[in-house]
N, C-alpha and C positions, 0 to 999 in steps of 0.2 A: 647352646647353653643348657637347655634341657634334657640335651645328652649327658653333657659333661656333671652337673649335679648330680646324676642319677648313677655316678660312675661307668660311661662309657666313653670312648675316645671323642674329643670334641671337634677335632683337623685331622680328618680322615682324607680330607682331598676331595670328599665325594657331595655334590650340592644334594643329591637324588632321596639320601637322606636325612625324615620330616622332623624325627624327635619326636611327632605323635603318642608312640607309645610307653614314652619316658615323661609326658606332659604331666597329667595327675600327681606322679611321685615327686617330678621336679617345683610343682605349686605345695604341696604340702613341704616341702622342705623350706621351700623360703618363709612362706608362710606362719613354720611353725617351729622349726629349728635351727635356721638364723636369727643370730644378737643383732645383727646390724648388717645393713644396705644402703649403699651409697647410689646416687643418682650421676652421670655425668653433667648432665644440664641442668642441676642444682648441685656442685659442685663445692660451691663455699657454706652453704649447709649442711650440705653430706660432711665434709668436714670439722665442721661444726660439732655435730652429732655425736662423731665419731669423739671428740675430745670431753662432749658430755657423757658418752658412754662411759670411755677406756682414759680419760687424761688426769690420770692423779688424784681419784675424789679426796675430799678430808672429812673430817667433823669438825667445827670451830667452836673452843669450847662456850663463848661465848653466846653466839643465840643457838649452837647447838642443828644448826642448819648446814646440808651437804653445799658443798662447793669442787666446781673442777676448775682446773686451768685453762683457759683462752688457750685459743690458738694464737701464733702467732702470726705477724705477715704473712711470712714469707713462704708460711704453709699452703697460700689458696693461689700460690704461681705454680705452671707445671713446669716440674722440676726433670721431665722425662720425657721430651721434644723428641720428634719423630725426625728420622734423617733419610727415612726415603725419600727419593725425588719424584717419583709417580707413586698418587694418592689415586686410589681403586674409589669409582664411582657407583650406581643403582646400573649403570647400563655393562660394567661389566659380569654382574650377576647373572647376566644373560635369559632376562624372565622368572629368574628363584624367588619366591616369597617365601618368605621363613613364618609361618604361620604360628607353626607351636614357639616360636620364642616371641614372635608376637603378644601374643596371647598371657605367657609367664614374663614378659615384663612389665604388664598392665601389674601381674599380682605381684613384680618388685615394688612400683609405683604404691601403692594401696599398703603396703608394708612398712615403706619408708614414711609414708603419711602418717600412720599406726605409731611407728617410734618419734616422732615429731611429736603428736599430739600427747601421746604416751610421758615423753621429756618433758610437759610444758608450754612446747609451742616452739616454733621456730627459732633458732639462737644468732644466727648471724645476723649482725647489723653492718651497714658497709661501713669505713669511717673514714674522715679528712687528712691529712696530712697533715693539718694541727692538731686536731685530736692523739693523732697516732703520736706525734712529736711530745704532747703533755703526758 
């Protein structure tokens, strides 16, 4: 990944390759010239987010305060299911640690916190089947 931000091929084939010396440039970019970073394992905030960033704001003219659009359900199912039948494990890496993407996705993580905090605070709340129904 700290290749590929930094514009060089990111599926070369080759694990030998650290990303080390695309680390600094690929942290300053997220850091400072991405809008938005979504998290996998926060998933339905990332989402979230995403819809308080980019989902339709308005002005109302009544108390004059932004508003975006909800997400809907059926936005935080994934919609893009994997159909391979052999899922690649830590043991086929064959001892690769990936250090430098290590390292830049602690600074996704801190970035993504940054636009949370930055929005407000956290937006997704999960909800009931009756709530969802009213």
């Amino acid at each position: 990944m700290s290749r590929m931000l930094t514009g060089e091929p990111c599926a070369d084939g080759t694990l030998q390759l650290n990303g080390y010396d695309n680390l600094a440039a690929a942290i300053d970019i997220v850091l400072n010239e991405l809008d938005f970073v979504g998290l996998m394992e926060d998933w339905n905030e990332s989402i979230c987010q995403f819809h308080r960033l980019y989902g339709g704001k308005e002005v109302l003219p009544l108390d004059n305060k932004r508003r975006w659009n909800v997400p809907l359900q059926g936005e935080f199912s994934n919609k893009h299911k994997s159909t391979k039948s052999k899922i690649l494990g830590i043991k086929d890496l064959h001892g690769f640690k990936d250090v430098a993407d290590t390292v830049l996705y602690e600074a996704v993580k801190l970035k993504f916190e940054r636009m949370v905090d930055n929005g407000g605070g956290r937006c997704y709340r999960y909800m009931t089947w009756d709530e969802i129904k009213r």
